[in-house]
C-alpha positions as CSV (number, residue, x, y, z in Angstrom):
1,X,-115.2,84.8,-154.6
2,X,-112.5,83.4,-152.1
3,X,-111.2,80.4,-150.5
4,X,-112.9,79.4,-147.9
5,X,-110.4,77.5,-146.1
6,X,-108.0,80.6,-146.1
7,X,-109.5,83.5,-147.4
8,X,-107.3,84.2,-150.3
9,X,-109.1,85.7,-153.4
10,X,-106.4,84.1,-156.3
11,X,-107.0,80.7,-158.0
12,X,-105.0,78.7,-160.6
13,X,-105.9,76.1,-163.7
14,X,-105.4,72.7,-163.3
15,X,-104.9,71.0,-166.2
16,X,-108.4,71.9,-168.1
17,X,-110.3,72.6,-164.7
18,X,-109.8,76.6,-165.1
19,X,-109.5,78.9,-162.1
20,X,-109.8,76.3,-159.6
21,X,-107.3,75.8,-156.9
22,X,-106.1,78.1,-155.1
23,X,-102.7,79.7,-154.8
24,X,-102.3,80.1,-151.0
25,X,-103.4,77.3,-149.2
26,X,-103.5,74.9,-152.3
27,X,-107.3,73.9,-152.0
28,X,-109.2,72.3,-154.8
29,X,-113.1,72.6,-155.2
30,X,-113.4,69.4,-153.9
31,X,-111.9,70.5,-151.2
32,X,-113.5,73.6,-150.5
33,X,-116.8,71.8,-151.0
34,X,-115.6,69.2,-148.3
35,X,-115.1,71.9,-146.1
36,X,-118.6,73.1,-146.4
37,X,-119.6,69.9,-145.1
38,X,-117.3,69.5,-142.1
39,X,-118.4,73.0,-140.9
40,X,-122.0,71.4,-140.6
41,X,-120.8,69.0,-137.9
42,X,-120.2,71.8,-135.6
43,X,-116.0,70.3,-134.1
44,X,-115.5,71.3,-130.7
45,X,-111.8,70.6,-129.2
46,X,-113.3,67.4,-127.2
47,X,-114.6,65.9,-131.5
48,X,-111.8,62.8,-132.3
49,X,-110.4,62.9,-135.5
50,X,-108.9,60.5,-138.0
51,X,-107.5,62.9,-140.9
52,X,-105.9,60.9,-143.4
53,X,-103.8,62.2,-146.5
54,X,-104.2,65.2,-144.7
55,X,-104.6,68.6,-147.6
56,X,-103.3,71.5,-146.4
57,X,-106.0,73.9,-146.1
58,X,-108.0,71.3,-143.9
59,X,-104.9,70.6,-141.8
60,X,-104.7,74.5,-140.9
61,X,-108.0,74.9,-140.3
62,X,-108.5,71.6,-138.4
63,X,-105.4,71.7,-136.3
64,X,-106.2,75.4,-135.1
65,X,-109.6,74.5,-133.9
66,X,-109.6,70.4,-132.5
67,X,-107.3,69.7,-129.3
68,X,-104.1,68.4,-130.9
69,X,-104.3,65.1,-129.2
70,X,-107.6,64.2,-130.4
71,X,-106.5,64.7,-134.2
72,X,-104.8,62.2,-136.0
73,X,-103.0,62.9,-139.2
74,X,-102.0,59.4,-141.2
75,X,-100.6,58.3,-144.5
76,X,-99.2,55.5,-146.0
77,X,-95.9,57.5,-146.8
78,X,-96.2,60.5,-143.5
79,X,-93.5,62.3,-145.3
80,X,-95.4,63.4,-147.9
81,X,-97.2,65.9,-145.3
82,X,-94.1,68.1,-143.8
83,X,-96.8,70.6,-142.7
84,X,-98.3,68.3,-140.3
85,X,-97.0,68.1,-137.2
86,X,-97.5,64.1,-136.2
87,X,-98.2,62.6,-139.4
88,X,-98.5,58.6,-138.4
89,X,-98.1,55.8,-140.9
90,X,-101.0,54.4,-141.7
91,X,-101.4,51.7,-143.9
92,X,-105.1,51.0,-144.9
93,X,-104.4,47.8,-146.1
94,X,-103.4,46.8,-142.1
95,X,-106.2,47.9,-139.6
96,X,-107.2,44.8,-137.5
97,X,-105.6,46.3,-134.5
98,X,-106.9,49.5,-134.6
99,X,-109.5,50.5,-131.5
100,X,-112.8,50.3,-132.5
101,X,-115.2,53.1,-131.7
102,X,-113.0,55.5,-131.4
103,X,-113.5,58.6,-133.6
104,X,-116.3,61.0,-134.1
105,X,-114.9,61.4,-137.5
106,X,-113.0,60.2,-140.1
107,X,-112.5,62.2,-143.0
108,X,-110.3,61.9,-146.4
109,X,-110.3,62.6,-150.2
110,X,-108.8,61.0,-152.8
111,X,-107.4,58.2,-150.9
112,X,-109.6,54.6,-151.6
113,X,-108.6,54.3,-155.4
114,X,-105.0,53.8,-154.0
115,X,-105.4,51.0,-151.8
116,X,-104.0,47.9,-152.6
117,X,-106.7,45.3,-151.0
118,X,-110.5,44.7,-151.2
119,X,-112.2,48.0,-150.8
120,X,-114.9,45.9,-148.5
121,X,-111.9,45.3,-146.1
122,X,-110.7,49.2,-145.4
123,X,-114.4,50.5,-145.4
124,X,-115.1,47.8,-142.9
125,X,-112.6,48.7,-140.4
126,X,-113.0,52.4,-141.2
127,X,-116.5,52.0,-139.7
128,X,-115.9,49.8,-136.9
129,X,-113.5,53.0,-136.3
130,X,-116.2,55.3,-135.8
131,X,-117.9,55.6,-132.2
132,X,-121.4,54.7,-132.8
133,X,-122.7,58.7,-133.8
134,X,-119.5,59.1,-135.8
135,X,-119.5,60.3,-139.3
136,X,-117.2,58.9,-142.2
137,X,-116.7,61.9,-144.9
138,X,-114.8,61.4,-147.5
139,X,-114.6,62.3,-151.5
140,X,-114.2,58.9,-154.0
141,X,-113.7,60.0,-157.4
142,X,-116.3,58.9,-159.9
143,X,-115.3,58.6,-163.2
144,X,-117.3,57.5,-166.7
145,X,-117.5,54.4,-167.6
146,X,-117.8,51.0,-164.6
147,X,-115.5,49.9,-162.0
148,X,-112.4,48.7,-162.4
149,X,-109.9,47.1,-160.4
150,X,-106.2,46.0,-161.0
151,X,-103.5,45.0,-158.6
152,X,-101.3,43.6,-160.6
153,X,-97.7,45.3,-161.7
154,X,-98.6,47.0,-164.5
155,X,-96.8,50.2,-166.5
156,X,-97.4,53.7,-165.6
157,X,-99.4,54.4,-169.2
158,X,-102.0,51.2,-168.4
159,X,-102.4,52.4,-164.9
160,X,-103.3,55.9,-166.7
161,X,-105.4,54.8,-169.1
162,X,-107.6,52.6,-167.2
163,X,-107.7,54.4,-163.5
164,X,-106.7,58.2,-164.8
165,X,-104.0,57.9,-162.9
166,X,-100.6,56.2,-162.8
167,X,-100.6,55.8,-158.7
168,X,-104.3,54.3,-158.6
169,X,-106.0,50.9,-158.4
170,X,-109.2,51.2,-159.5
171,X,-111.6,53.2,-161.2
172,X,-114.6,54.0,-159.3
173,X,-117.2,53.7,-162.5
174,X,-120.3,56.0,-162.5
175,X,-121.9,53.4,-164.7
176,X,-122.4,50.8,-162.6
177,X,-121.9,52.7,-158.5
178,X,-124.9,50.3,-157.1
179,X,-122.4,47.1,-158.6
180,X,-119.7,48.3,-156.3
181,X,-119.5,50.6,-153.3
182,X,-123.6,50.3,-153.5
183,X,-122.9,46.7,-152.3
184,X,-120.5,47.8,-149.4
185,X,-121.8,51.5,-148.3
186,X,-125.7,53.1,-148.1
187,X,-125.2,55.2,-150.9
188,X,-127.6,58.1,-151.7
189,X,-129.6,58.0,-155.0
190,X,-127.7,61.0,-156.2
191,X,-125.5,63.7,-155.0
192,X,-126.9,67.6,-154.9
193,X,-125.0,70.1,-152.6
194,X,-127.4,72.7,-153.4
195,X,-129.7,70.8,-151.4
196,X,-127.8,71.4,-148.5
197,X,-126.1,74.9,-149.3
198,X,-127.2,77.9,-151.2
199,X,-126.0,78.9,-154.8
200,X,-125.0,82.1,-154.0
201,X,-122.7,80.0,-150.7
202,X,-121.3,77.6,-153.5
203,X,-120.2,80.1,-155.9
204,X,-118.6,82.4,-153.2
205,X,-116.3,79.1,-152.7
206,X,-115.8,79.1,-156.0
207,X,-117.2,75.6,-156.3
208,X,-117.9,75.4,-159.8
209,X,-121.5,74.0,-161.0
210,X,-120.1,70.6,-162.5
211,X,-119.3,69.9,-158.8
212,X,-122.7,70.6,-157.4
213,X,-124.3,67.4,-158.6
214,X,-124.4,63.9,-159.5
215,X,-121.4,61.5,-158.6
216,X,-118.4,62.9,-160.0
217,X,-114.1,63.8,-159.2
218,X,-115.9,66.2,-156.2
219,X,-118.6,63.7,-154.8
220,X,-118.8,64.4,-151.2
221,X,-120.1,61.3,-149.4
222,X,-121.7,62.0,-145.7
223,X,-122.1,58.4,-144.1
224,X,-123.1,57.3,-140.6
225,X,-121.3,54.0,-138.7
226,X,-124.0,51.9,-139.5
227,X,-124.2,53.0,-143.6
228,X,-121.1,50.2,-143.7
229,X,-123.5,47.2,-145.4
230,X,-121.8,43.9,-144.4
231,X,-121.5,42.4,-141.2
C-alpha cells in the first residue's frame, strides 16, 4: 500500500478517517482516487489545463508532466499555494470574460461548496471553458441529509453545523442530489469506482472501501462539455 501520487508508504489519521493521508506529499483518498481518474485521460504536454485549488501531490505530478504554459494553477486567495509556481487569482464568482473553449480539462476538489454565488452560474462558465472534447473532473462533497445554501454573514459554529464546515456555503445533500446539481449537471445514477478500477488497484492506493461507492466526501465526478444542462 503506497501513495500513488508520490510513492511514499506512511499515512496519517484525520480526525476519525484513520490512516488516510499521507505524510509526504499530503494526499487524501479523495485525492488519490482523483488521480486514478486523471491517469485515464492519457495528458500529453500539448493537454490544456485549468487546476484550481491546486493539492500538492497533483501539482507535482501535473506540472512535471503538462508543458508549463498549458497549465493553469488558480485560487481565490493564490497565496495559499506557495508550491505552485504561477498560482493566478481566480475568482469563480467573476468568469464572463474568460475564453471559451479553451481547456481540455478542468479539474478541482473541494472547491464549489465555497462559492459565494448561484452554483448554476460557475458550472456554466466552467463548461463553456472546456473545448468541445474537454472533460470537467472534479470531487463535490456529498453529505447526509439535502442541500443547503446560505450566503448570508453568519458565525463560524452555524456555518459548522449546517455545511460541516466553517469556510463553506452549502451543503451538497445526498438526500435530495437530482433537486440540485441533478438540475444543473448529467449526473450518473450512482457512483462505483470499482467499475472502472480493480480492488486489488484501489486498495494498493489505499482508497478505503467507504470511498469506492455511492455519492459521498470522495465522489469523483467525470463530466463531458455538454453534461452542463442549461442553455
Amino acid at each position: 500500500m503506497n501513495c500513488n501520487l508520490c510513492g511514499n508508504e506512511k499515512f496519517s489519521d484525520v480526525n476519525s478517517r484513520k490512516n488516510v493521508k499521507c505524510t509526504k506529499c499530503g494526499s487524501l483518498e479523495r485525492t488519490r482516487l482523483l488521480w486514478m481518474y486523471i491517469q485515464v485521460l492519457r495528458l500529453d504536454k500539448n493537454t490544456r489545463v485549468l487546476h484550481l485549488a491546486p493539492e500538492k501531490g497533483l501539482y507535482n505530478e501535473l506540472s512535471g508532466r503538462l508543458d508549463k504554459e498549458n497549465y493553469i494553477v488558480a485560487d481565490f486567495d493564490p497565496k495559499r499555494y506557495p508550491f505552485a509556481d504561477r498560482c493566478i487569482r481566480l475568482d469563480l464568482c467573476n468568469l464572463d470574460d474568460q475564453p471559451s473553449c479553451e481547456y481540455d480539462l478542468i479539474l478541482h476538489s473541494h472547491v464549489l461548496e465555497h462559492t459565494l454565488c448561484n452554483i448554476a452560474y460557475t458550472l456554466y462558465h466552467l463548461h463553456r471553458m472546456l473545448k468541445e472534447n474537454g472533460r470537467h473532473v472534479c470531487i463535490i462533497p456529498f453529505m447526509g441529509g439535502k442541500y443547503d445554501e446560505c450566503f448570508q454573514d453568519l458565525s463560524s459554529e452555524d456555518r459548522q453545523r449546517r455545511f460541516g464546515q466553517n469556510d463553506h456555503v452549502r451543503r451538497f445533500g445526498r438526500e435530495d442530489v437530482s433537486s440540485h446539481l441533478g438540475k444543473v449537471l448529467n449526473l450518473p445514477s450512482g457512483f462505483d469506482a470499482t467499475k472502472d478500477f480493480d480492488i486489488q488497484q484501489l486498495r494498493e492506493a489505499n482508497i478505503p472501501e467507504n470511498h469506492w461507492k455511492g455519492f459521498h466526501i470522495g465522489t469523483v465526478l467525470n463530466l463531458k462539455k455538454n453534461d452542463f444542462r442549461l442553455g
